[in-house]
C-alpha positions in Angstrom: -1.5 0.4 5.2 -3.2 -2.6 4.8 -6.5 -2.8 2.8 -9.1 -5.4 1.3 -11.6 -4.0 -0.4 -14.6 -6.7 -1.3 -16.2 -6.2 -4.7 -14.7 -5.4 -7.8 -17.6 -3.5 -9.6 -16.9 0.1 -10.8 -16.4 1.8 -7.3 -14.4 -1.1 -5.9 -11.8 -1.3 -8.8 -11.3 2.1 -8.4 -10.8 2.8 -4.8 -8.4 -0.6 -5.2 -6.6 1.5 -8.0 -6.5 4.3 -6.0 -5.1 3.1 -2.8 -2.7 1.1 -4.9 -1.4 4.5 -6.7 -0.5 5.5 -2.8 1.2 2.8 -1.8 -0.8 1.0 0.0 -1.0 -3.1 0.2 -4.5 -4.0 -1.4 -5.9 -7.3 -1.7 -9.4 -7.3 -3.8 -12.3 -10.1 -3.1 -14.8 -10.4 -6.1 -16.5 -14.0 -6.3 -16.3 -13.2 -10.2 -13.1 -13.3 -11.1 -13.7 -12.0 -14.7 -14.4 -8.6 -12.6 -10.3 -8.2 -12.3 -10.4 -6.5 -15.1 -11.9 -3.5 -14.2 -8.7 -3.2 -12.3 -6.0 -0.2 -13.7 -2.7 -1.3 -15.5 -0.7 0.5 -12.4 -2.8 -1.5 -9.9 -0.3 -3.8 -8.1 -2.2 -5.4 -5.2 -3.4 -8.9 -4.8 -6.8 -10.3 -6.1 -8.9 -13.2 -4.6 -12.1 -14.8 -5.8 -14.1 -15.9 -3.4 -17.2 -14.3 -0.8 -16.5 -11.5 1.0 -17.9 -12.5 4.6 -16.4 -16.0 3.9 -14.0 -16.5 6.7 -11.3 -18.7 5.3 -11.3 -16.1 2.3 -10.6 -13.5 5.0 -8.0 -15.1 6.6 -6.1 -16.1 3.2 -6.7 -12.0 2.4 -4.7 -11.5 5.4 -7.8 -9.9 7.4 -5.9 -10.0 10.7 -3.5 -7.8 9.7 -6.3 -5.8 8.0 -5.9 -1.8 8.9 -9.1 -1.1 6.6 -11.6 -2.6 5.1 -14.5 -1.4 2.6 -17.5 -3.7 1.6 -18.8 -2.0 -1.7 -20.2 -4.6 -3.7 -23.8 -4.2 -5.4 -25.8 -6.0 -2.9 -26.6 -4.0 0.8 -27.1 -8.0 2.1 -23.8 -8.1 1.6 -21.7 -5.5 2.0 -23.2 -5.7 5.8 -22.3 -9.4 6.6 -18.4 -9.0 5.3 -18.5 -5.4 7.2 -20.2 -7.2 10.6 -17.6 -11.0 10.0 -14.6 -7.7 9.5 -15.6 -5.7 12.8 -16.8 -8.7 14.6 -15.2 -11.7 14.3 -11.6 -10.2 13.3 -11.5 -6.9 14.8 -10.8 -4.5 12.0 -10.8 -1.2 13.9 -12.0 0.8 10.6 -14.6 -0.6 8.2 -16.4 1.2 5.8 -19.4 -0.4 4.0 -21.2 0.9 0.4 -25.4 1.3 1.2 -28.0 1.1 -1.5 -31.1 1.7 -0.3 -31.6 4.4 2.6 -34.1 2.2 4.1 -31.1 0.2 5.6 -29.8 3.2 7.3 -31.2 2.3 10.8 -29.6 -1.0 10.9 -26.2 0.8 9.8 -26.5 3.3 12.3 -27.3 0.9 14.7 -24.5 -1.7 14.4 -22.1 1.4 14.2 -21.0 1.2 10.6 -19.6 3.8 8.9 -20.9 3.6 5.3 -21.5 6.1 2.4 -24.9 5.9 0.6 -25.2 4.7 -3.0 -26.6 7.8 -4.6 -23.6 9.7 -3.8 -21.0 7.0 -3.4 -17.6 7.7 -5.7 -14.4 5.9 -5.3 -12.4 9.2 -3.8 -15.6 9.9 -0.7 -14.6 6.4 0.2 -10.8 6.6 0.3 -10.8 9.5 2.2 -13.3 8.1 5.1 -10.5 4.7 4.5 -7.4 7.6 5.1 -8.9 9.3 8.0 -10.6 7.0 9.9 -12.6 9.5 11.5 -15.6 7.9 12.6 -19.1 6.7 11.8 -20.5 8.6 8.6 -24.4 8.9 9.2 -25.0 11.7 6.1 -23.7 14.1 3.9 -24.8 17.6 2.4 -22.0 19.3 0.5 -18.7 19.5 2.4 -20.7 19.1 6.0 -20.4 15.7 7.0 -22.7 14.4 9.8 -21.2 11.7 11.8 -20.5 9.9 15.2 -18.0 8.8 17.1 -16.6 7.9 20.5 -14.5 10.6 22.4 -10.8 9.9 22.9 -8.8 11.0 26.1 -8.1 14.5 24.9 -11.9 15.3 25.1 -11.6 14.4 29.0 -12.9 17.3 31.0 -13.5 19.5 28.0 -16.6 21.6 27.7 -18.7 21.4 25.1 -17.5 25.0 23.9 -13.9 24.1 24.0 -14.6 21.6 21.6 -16.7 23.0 19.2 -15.6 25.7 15.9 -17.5 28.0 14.5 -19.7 27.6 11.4 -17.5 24.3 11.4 -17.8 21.6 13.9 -21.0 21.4 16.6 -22.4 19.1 18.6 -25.7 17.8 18.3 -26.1 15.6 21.3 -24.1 13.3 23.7 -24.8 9.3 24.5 -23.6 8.8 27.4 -24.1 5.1 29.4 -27.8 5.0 28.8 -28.6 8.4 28.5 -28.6 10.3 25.8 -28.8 14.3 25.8 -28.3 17.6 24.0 -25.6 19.7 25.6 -25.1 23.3 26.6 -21.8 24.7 25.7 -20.8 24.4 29.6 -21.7 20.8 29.0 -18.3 18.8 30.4 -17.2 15.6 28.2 -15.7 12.5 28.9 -13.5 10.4 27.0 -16.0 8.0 26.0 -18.8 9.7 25.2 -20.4 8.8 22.0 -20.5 12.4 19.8 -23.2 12.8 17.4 -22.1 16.3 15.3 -22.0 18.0 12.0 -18.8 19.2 11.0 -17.5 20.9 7.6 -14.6 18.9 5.7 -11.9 21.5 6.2 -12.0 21.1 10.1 -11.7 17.2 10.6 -8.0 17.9 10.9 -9.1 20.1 13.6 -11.0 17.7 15.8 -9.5 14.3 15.1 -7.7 14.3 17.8 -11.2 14.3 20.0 -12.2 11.0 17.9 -11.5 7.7 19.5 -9.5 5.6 16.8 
C-alpha cells in the first residue's frame, strides 16, 4: 500500500516506522527536515520537506497514487487543509487526520474526516484506522468505537436487525437524502445510507463488508 504520512513529530515518525516494518511504501512530509531523525534505523521509505497541503509537494510524494494518507502534525489548521487538498483535490479514498482540540470536532465531522483526537492519539490507533479503512471515526471509549459511514451494496434491502450484533455493533440513526432518522430493527437499508453506529473492536471484521470503501 501506498502511504504519506505529513508530519514527522513523535506520532508521525512512528506510524511511518510502523507501516514501513509491514511493508508498505511510505513517503514522510515534514517542512523541518531536521525532524527525519525521529525516523527508526529499519525505516526505509522516502522523506520530503516541504508543506503538507502544498500541492506540487503532493504530487512529487506521489499523492495520486496515494492509497492512505494521515495528516498528524501539531497544528489542527493544518492537518485539515492537507486532509481537505488529499480528499478534495486528489481523491485519496482514505484520509485520516490527527485533532487537537475537541472544539474542532464539528468541522471534522462535518467535512467527513476521519480523525483520532489528540488526547488519545498513539501511533498503532492510527495504523489500524490507516489498515482497515473502515470509515469516519467520530469517538472512542475503550474498545467501542463510534463511527460513520456510507452503506455498501451488501447492506441493500437489509433490515436494520440483520445488520446489527449483539452487545457489538448497533445502529444509532440513518441519513438518508435529507432526512435523517432513528431506525426500528424492521427498518430496511439502502446501499447508500449514511450509518451512524457504535461498534466494539472485535466485530469490525464482522460488518466491513456493510461499509462503503
Amino acid at each position: 500500500m501506498n502511504v504519506i504520512v505529513v508530519g514527522c513529530g513523535r506520532v508521525g515518525s512512528q506510524l511511518s516506522t510502523l507501516l514501513s516494518i509491514e511493508g508498505h511504501n511510505v513517503v514522510v512530509i515534514d517542512k523541518d527536515p531536521e525532524a527525519f531523525k525521529r525516523l527508526g534505523s529499519v525505516f526505509n521509505g522516502v522523506t520530503l520537506k516541504g508543506l503538507g497541503f502544498d500541492e506540487d509537494i503532493l504530487e512529487e510524494a506521489g499523492v495520486r497514487e496515494c492509497d492512505a494518507f494521515a495528516a498528524v502534525t501539531n497544528l489542527d489548521n493544518t492537518n485539515l487543509m492537507a486532509a481537505e487538498v488529499a480528499r478534495k483535490i486528489f481523491g485519496v479514498r482514505h484520509v485520516v487526520a490527527r485533532l487537537y482540540n475537541p472544539v474542532r470536532e464539528r468541522t471534522y465531522t462535518q467535512l467527513g474526516l476521519d480523525y483520532v483526537c489528540g488526547t488519545t492519539l498513539v501511533a498503532e490507533v492510527l495504523m489500524e484506522k490507516i489498515m482497515a479503512g473502515h470509515g469516519h471515526h467520530i469517538a472512542s471509549v475503550g474498545d467501542v468505537e463510534v463511527v460513520q459511514f456510507l452503506g455498501s451494496s451488501a447492506i441493500e434491502g437489509k433490515k436494520a436487525s440483520e445488520v446489527e450484533i449483539k452487545h457489538r455493533f448497533r445502529i444509532a440513526a440513518v441519513s438518508r437524502g435529507d432526512a435523517m432518522f432513528i431506525p426500528d430493527p424492521d427498518t430496511v437499508l439502502h446501499a447508500g445510507d449514511r450509518i451512524l453506529g457504535s461498534v466494539k473492536e472485535d466485530a469490525f471484521a464482522k460488518i466491513e463488508r456493510y461499509m462503503e470503501e
